[in-house]
C-alpha positions as CSV (number, residue, x, y, z in Angstrom):
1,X,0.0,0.0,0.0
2,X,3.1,2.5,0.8
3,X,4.4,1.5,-2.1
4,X,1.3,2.8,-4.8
5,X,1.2,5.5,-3.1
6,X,4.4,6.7,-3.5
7,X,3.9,6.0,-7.5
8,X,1.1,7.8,-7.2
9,X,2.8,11.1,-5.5
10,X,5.1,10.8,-8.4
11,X,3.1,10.4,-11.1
12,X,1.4,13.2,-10.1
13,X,4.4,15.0,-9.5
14,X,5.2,14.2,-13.0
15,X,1.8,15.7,-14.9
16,X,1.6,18.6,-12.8
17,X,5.6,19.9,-14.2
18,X,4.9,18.1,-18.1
19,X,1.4,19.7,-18.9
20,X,1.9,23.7,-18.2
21,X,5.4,23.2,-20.5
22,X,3.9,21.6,-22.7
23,X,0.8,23.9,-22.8
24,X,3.6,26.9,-23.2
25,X,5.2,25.2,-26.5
26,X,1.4,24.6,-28.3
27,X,0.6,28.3,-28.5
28,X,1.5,30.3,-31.5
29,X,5.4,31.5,-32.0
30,X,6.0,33.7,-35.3
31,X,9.7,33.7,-34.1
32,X,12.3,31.4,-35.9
33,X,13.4,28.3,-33.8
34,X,16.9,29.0,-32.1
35,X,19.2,25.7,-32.7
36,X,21.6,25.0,-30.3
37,X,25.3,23.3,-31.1
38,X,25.9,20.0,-30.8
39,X,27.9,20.3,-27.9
40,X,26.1,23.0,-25.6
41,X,28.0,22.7,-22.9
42,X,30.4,21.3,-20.0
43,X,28.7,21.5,-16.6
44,X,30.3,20.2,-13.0
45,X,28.2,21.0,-10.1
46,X,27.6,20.5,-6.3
47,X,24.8,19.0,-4.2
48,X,23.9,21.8,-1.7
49,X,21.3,19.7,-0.1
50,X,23.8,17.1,1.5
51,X,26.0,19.5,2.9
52,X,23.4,21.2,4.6
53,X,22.1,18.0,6.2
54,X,25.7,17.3,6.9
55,X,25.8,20.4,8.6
56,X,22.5,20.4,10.4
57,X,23.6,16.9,12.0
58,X,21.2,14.5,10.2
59,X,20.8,11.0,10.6
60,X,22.4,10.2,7.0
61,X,23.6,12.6,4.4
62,X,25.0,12.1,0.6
63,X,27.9,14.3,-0.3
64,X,28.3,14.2,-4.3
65,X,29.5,16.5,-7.0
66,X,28.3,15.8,-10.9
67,X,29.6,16.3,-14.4
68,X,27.3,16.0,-17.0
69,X,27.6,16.7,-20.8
70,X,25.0,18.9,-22.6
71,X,23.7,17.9,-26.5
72,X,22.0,20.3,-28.6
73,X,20.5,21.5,-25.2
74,X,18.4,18.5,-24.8
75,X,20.6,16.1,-23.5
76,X,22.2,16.0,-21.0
77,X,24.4,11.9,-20.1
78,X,25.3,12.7,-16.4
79,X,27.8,10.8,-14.1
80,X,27.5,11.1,-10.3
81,X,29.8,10.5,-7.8
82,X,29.9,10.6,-3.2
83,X,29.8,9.3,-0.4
84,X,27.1,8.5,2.0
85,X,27.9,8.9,5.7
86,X,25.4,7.9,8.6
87,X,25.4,7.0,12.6
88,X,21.7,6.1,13.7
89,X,22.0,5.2,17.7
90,X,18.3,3.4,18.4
91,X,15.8,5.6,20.1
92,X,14.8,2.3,22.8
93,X,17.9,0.3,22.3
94,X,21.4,0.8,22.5
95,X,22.3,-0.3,19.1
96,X,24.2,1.4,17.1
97,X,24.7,1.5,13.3
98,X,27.0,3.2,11.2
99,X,28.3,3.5,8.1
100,X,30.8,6.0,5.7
101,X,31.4,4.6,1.7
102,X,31.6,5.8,-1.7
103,X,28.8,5.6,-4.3
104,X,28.2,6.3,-7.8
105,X,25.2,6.9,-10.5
106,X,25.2,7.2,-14.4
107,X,22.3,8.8,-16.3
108,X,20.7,11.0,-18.8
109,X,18.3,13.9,-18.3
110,X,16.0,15.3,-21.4
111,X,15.2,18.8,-21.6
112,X,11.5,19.1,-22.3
113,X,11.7,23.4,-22.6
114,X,12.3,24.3,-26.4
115,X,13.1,27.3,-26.4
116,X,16.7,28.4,-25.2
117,X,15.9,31.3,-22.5
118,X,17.8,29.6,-19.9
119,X,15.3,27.5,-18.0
120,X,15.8,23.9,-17.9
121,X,12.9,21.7,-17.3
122,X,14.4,17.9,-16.9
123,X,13.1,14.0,-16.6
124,X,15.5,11.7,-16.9
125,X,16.6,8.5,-15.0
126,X,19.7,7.0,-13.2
127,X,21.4,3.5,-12.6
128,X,23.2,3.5,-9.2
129,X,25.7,1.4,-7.4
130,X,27.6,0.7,-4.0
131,X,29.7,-1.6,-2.1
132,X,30.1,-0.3,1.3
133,X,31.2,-1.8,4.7
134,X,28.9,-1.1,7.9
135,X,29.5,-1.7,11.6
136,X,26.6,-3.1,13.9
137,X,27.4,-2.8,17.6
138,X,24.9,-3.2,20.9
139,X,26.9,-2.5,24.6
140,X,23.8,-4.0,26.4
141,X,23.5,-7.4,23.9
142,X,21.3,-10.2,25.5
143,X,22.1,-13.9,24.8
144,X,19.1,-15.3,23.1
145,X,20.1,-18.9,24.3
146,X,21.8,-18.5,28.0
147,X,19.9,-15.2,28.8
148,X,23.6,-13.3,29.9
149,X,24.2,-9.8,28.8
150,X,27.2,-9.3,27.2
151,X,28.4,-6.2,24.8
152,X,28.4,-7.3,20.8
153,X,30.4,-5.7,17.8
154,X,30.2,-6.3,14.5
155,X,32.4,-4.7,12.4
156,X,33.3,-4.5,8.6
157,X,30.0,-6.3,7.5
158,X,29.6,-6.2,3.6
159,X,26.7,-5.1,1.3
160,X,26.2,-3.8,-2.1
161,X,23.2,-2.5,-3.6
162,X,22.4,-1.8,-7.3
163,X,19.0,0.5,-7.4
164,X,16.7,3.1,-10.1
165,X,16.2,6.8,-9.7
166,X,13.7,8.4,-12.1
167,X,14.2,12.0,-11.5
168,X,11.7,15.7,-12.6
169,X,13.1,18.5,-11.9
170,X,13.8,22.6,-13.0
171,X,16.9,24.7,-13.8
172,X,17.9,28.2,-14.3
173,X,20.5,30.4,-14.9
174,X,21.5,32.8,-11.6
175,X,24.1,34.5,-13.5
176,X,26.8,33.8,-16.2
177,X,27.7,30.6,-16.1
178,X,26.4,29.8,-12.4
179,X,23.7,27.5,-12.6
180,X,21.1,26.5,-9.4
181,X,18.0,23.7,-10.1
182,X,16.7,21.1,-8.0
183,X,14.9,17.8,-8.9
184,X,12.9,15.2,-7.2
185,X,13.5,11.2,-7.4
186,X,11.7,7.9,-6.9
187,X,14.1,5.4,-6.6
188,X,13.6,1.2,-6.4
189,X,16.1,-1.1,-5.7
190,X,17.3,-3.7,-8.0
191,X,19.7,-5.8,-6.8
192,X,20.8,-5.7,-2.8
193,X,23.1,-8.6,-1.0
194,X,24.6,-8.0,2.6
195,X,25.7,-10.1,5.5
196,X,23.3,-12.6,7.2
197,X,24.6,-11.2,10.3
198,X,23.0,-8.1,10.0
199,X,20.6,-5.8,7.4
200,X,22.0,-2.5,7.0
201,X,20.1,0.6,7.8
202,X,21.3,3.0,5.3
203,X,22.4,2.5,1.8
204,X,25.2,5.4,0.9
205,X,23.6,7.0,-2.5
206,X,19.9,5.6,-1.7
207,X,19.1,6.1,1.6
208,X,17.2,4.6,4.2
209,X,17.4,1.0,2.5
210,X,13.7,-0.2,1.9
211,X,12.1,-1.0,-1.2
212,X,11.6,2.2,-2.8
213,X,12.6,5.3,-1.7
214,X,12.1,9.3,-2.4
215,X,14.9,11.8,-2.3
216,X,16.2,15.0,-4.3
217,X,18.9,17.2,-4.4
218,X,19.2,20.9,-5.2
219,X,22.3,21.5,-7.3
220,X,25.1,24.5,-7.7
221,X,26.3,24.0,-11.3
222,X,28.8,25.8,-13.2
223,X,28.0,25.0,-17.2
224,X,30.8,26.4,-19.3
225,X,30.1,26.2,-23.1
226,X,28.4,27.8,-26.3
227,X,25.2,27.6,-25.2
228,X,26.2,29.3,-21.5
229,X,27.9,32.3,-23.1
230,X,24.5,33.1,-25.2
231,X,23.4,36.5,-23.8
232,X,20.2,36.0,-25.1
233,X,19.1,34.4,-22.2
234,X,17.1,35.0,-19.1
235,X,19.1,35.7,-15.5
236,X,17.5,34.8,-12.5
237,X,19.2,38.2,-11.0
238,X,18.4,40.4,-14.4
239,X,16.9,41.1,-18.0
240,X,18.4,40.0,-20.9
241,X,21.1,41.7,-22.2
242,X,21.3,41.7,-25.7
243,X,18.0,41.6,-26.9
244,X,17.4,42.1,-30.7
245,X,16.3,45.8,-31.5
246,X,13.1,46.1,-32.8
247,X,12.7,47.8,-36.1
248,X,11.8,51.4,-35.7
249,X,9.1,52.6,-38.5
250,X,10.4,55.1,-40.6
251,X,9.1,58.6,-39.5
252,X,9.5,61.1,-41.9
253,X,10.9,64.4,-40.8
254,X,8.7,67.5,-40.3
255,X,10.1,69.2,-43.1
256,X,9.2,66.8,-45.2
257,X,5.4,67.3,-44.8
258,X,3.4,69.7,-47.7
259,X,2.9,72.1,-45.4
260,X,6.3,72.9,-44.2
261,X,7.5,72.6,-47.6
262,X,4.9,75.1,-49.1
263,X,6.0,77.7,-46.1
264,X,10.0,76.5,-46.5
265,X,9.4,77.7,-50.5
266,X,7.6,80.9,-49.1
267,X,10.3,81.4,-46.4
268,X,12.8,81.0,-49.6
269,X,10.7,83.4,-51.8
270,X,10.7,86.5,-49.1
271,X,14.1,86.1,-49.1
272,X,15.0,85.9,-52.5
273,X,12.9,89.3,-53.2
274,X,14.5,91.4,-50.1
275,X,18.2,90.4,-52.0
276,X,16.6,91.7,-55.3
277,X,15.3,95.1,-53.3
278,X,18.8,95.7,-52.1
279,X,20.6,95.1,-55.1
280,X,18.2,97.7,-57.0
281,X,19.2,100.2,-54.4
């Protein structure tokens, strides 16, 4: 039951950012298409998200950093790259889990926006992996068989977990070539193996390990390339700056009207007849 109703949340999550865009390309555009080059663009960037949590003392947190390649400003292969930390001490036990280990993701994102003003809106999908140690200890451990309490430590237990991530999300330009978007993702596990001592609380890159999971990220990109140099388009902090001037109507001159010709040739007349009068005299 948790499970559909997650896929619904995202599938409504999904509608409600495809339909206004795509309401937006279906009106009428006199304007020429812009084309984009092939290759748009070079873009590394920074979760902000997981530093925050980091900072703010969270149970878990992923630290990653991204570089992603951008086609003809509609596709965008991404690689993905951390590492997932986490200490949980149980709230009625004593145990104690924890866990610090590398992960990575591959991907694409597709830009759904066609025109190039700077805004990004993105669906795409990623493959993650990890193989990760974890440590299981409990101070106050009770002996299932002879009842005695004795501490118990478990430590360098193995796991690896292979999961899906189909991600939404928006992008736009704060200035330059500095970048900030965010996107939300439903992920679902694939393949998971770990020891039969112990399952693992937190996967590094996924999360809290379960079935299926949601998580996002808001992201600090810097995207140097053709397409991030183009002036034409919109700054979260201004206008653009080198917007196509507008032909101005020709406007003829008010001398060039009948009537300030007829007085011009009157004007020219008076004068001609007072150099005739002073000549006679």
């Amino acid at each position: 039951m948790k499970t559909r109703t997650c896929r619904y949340i995202f599938i409504l999550l999904l509608i409600s950012l495809l339909c206004p865009v795509a309401w937006g390309q279906n009106r009428k555009n006199s304007k020429p298409k812009e084309k984009a080059p092939l290759l748009s663009g070079i873009g590394v960037g920074i979760d902000l998200c997981g530093l925050v949590m980091k900072a703010a003392g969270a149970k878990f947190a992923n630290m990653e950093i991204s570089g992603r390649v951008g086609l003809k400003e509609k596709f965008f292969p991404i690689f993905e790259m951390g590492i997932g930390d986490c200490t949980r001490y149980g709230g009625e036990t004593t145990n104690v889990f924890s866990t610090r280990a590398p992960y990575w993701r591959i991907g694409m994102d597709y830009n759904v926006n066609k025109k190039l003003n700077g805004n990004r809106f993105l669906v795409g999908v990623r493959y993650g992996f990890s193989s990760y140690k974890y440590d299981f200890s409990c101070p106050d451990f009770t002996d299932p068989v002879y009842g005695t309490v004795r501490p118990l430590e478990l430590e360098g237990l193995k796991g690896n977990n292979q999961w899906l991530e189909f991600c939404i999300g928006f992008e736009t330009r704060l200035w330059s070539i500095v970048r900030l978007g965010y996107n939300i993702r439903y992920k679902m596990q694939t393949l998971q193996s770990y020891s039969e001592l112990g399952t693992p609380y937190y996967v590094p890159g996924y999360g809290r390990n379960d079935d299926t999971a949601f998580g996002g990220t808001v992201n600090l990109t810097f995207d140097i390339g053709k397409t991030a140099r183009n002036k034409n388009q919109k700054s979260l902090f201004g206008k653009r700056k080198n917007r196509e001037k507008e032909p101005q109507e020709d406007v003829k001159p008010a001398e060039e009207s009948p009537r300030a010709a007829k007085r011009r040739g009157e004007r020219k007349g008076e004068v001609k007849a007072a150099d005739t009068s002073t000549e006679k005299k």
